[in-house]
N, CA, C and O atoms as CSV, one atom per row, in Angstrom:
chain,resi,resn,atom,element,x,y,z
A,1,UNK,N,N,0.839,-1.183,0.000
A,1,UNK,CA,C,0.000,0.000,0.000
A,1,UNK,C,C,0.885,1.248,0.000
A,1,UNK,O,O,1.683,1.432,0.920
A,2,UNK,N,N,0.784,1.936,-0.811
A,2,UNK,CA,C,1.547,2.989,-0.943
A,2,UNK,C,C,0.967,4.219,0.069
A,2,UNK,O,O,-0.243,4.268,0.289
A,3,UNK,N,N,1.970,5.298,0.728
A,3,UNK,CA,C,1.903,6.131,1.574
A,3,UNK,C,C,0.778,7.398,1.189
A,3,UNK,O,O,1.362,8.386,0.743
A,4,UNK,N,N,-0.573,7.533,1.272
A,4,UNK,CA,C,-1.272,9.007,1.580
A,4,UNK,C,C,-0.329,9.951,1.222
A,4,UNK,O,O,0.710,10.095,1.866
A,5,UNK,N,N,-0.716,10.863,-0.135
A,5,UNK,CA,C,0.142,12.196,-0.330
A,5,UNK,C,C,-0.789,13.302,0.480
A,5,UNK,O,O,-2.013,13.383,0.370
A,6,UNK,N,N,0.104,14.190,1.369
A,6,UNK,CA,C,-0.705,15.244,2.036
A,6,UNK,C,C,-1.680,16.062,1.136
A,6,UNK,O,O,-1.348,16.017,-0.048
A,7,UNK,N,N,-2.700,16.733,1.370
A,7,UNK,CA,C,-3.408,17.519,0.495
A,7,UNK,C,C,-3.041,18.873,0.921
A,7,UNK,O,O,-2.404,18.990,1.968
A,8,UNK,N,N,-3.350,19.871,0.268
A,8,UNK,CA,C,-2.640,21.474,0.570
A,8,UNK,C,C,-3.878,21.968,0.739
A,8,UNK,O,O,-4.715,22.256,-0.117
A,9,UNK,N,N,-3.931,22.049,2.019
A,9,UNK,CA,C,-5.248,23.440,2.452
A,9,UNK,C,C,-4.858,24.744,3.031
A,9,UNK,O,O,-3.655,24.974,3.153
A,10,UNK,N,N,-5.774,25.674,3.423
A,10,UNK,CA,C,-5.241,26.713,3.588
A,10,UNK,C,C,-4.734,27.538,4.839
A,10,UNK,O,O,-5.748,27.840,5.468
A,11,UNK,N,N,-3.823,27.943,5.359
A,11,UNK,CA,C,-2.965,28.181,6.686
A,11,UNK,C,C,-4.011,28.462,7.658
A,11,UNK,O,O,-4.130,27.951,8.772
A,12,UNK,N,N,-4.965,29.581,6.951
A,12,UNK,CA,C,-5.641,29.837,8.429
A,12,UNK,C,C,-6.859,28.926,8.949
A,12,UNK,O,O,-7.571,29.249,9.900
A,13,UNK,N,N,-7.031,27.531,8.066
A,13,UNK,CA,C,-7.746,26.448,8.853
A,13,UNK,C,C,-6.793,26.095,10.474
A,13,UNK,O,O,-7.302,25.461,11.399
A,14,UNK,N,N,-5.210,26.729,10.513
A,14,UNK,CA,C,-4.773,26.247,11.575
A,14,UNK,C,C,-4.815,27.605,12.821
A,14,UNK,O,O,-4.161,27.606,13.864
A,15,UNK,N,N,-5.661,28.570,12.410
A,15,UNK,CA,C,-5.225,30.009,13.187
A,15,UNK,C,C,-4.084,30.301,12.537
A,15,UNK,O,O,-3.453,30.868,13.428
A,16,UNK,N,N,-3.477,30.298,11.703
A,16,UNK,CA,C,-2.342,31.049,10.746
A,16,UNK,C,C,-2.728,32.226,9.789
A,16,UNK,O,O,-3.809,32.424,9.233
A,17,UNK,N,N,-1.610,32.936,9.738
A,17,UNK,CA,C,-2.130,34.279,8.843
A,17,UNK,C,C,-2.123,33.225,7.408
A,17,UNK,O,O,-1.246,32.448,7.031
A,18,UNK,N,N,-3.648,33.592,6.721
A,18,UNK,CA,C,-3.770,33.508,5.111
A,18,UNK,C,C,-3.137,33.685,4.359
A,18,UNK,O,O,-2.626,34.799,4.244
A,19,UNK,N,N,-2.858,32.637,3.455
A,19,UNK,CA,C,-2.041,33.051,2.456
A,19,UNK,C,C,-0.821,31.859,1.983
A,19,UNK,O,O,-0.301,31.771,0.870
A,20,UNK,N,N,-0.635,31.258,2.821
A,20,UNK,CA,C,0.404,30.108,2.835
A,20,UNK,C,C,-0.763,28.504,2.452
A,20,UNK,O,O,-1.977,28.510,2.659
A,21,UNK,N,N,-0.095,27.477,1.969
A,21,UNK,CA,C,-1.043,26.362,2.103
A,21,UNK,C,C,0.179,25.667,2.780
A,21,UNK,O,O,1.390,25.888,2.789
A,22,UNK,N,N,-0.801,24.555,3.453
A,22,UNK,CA,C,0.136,23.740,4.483
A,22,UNK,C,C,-0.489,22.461,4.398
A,22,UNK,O,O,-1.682,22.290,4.648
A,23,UNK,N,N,0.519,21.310,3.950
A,23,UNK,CA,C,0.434,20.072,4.163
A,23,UNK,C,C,-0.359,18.927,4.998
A,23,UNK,O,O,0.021,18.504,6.090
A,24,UNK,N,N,-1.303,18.576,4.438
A,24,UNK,CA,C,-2.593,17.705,5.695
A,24,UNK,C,C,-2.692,16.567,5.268
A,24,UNK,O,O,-3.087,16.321,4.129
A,25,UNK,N,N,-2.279,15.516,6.288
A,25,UNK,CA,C,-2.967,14.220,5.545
A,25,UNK,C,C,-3.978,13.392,6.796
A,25,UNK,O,O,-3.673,12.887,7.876
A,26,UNK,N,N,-4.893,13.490,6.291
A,26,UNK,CA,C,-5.847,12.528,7.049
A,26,UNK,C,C,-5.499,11.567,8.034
A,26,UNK,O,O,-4.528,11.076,7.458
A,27,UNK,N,N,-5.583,10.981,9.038
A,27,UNK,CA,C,-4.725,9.845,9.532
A,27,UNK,C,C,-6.439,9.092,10.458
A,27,UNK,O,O,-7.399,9.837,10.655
A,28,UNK,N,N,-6.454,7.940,10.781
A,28,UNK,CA,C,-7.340,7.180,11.500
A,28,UNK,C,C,-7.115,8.153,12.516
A,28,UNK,O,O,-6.104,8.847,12.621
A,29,UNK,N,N,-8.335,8.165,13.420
A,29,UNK,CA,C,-8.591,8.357,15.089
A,29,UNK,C,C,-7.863,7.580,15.123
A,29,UNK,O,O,-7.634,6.873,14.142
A,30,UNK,N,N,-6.991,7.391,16.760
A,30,UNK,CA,C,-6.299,6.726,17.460
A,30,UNK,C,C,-6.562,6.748,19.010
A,30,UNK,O,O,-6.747,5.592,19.389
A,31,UNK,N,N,-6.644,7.661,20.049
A,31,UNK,CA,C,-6.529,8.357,20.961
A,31,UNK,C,C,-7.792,9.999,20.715
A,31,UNK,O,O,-8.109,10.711,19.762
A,32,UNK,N,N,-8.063,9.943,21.867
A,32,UNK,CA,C,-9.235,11.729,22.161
A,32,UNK,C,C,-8.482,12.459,23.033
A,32,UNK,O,O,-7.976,12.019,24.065
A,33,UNK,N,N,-8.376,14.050,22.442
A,33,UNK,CA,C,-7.897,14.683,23.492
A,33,UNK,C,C,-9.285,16.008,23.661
A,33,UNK,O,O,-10.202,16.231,22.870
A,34,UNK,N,N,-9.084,16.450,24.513
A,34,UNK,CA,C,-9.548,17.391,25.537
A,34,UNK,C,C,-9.039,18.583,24.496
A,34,UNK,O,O,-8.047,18.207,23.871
A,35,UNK,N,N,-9.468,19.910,24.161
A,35,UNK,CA,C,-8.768,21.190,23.440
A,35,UNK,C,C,-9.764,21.765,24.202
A,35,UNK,O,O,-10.802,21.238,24.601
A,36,UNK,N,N,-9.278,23.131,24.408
A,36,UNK,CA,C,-10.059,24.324,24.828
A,36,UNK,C,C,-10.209,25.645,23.326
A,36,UNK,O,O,-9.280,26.058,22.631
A,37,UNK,N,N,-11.416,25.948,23.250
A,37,UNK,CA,C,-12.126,26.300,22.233
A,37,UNK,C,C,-13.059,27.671,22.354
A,37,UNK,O,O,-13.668,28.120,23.325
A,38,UNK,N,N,-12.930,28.187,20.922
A,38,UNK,CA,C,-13.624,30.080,21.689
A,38,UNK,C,C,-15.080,29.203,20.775
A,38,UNK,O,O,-14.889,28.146,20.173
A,39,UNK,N,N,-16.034,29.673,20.820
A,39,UNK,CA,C,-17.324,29.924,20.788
A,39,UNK,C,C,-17.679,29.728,19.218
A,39,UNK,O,O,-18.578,29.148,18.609
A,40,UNK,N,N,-15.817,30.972,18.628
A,40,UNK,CA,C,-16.527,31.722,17.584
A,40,UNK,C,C,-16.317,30.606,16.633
A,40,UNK,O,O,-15.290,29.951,16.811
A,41,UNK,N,N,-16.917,30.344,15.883
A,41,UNK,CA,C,-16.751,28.931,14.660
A,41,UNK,C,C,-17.484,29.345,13.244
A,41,UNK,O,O,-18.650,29.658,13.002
A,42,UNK,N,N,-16.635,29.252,12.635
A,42,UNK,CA,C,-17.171,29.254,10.693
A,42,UNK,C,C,-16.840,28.244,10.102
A,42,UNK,O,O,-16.145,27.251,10.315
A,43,UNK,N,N,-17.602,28.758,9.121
A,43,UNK,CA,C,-17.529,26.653,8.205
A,43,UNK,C,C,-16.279,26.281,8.304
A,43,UNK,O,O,-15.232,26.770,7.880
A,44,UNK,N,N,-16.533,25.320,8.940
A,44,UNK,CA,C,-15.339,23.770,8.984
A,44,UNK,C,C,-13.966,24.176,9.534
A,44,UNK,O,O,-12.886,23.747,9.128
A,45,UNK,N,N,-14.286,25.615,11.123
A,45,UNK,CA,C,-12.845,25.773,11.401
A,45,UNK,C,C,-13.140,26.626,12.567
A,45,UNK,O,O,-13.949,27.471,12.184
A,46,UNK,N,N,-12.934,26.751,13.477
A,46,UNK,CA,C,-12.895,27.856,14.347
A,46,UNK,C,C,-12.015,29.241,14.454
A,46,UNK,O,O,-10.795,29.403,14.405
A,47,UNK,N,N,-13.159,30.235,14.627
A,47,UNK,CA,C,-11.972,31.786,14.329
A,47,UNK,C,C,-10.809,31.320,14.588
A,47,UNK,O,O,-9.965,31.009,13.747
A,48,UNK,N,N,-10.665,31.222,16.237
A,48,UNK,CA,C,-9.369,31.210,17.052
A,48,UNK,C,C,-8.823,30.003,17.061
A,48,UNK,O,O,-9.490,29.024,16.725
A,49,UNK,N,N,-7.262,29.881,17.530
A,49,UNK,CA,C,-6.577,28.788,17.587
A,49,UNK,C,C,-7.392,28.038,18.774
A,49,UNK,O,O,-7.840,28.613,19.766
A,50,UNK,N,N,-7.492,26.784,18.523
A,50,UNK,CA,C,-7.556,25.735,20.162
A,50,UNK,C,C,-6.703,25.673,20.271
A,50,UNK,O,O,-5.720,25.842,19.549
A,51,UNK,N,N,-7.001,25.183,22.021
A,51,UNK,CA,C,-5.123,24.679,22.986
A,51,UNK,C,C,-5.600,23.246,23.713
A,51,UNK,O,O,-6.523,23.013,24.494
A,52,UNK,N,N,-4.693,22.489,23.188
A,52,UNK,CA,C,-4.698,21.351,23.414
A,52,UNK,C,C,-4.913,21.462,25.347
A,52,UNK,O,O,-4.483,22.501,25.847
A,53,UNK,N,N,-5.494,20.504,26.226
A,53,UNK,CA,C,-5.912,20.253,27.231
A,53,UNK,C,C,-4.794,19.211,28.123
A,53,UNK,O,O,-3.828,19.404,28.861
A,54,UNK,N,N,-5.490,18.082,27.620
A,54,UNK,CA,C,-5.238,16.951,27.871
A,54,UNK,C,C,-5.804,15.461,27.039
A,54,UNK,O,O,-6.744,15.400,26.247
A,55,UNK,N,N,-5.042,14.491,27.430
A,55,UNK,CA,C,-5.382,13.653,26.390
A,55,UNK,C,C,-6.597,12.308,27.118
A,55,UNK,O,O,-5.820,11.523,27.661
A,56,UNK,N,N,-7.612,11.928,27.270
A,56,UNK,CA,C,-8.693,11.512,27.636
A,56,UNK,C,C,-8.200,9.866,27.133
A,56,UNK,O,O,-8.198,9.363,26.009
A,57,UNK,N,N,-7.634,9.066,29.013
A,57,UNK,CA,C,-7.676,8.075,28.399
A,57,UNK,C,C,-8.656,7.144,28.690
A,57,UNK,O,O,-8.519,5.920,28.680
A,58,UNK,N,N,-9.865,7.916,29.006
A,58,UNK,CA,C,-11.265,7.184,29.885
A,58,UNK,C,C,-11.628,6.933,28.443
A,58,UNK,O,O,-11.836,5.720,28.458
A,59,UNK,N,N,-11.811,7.304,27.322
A,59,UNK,CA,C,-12.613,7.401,25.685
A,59,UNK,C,C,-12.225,7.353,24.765
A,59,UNK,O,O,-11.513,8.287,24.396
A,60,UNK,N,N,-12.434,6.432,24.038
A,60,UNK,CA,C,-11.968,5.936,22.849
A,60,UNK,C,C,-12.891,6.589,21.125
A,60,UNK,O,O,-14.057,6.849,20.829
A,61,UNK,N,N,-11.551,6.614,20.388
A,61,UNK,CA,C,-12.144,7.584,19.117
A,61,UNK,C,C,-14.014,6.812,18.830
A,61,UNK,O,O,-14.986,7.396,18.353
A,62,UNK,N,N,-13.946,5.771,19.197
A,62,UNK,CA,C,-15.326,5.178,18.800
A,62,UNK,C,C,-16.403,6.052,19.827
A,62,UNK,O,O,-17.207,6.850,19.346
A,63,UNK,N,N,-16.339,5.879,20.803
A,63,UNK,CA,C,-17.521,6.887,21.742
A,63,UNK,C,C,-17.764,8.424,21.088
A,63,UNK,O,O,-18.820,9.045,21.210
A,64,UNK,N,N,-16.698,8.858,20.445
A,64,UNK,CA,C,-17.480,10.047,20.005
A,64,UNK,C,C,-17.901,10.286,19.100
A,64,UNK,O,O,-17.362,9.890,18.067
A,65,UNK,N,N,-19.273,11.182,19.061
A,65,UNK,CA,C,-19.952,11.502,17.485
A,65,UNK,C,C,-19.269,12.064,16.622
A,65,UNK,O,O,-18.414,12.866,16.999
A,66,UNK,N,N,-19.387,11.896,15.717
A,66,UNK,CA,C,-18.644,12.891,14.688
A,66,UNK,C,C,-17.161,12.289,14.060
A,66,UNK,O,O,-16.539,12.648,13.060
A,67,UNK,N,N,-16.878,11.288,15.009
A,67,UNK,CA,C,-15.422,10.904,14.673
A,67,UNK,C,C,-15.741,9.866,13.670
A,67,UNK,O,O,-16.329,8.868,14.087
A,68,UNK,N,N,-15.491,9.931,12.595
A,68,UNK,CA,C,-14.860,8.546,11.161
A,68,UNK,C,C,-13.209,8.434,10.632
A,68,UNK,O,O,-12.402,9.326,10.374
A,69,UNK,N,N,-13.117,7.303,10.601
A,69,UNK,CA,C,-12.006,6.930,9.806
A,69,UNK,C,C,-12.184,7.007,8.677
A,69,UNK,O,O,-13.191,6.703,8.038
A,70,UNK,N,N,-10.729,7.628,8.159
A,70,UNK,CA,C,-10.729,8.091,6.255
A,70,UNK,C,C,-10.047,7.070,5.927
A,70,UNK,O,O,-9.751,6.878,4.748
């Protein structure tokens, strides 16, 4: 099976200034973590950066909604 080539989306899906594209490749759930998150959200990204929390080892990628494997 040959290796997933990253796809190029655009910087400020990461809180980065616009304008740059940056390297993404899909990977399976593995592990859930905890991020802390502002409110403000637009299609498929939140204004502000999240900050990672902690990593939740009570829950597995299957318990949560929304989570699929690509």
């Amino acid at each position: 099976m040959e290796p997933r080539r990253p796809e190029q989306i655009p910087s400020s899906r990461f809180g980065q200034p616009p304008g740059d594209l940056v390297d993404y490749t899909p990977t399976e759930p593995l592990l859930v973590v905890e991020v802390d998150a502002d409110v403000c959200f637009e299609p498929d990204r939140w204004r502000h950066p999240t900050q990672f929390c902690r990593v939740r080892l009570d829950l597995q990628p299957a318990e949560i909604s929304g989570v699929e494997a690509r």
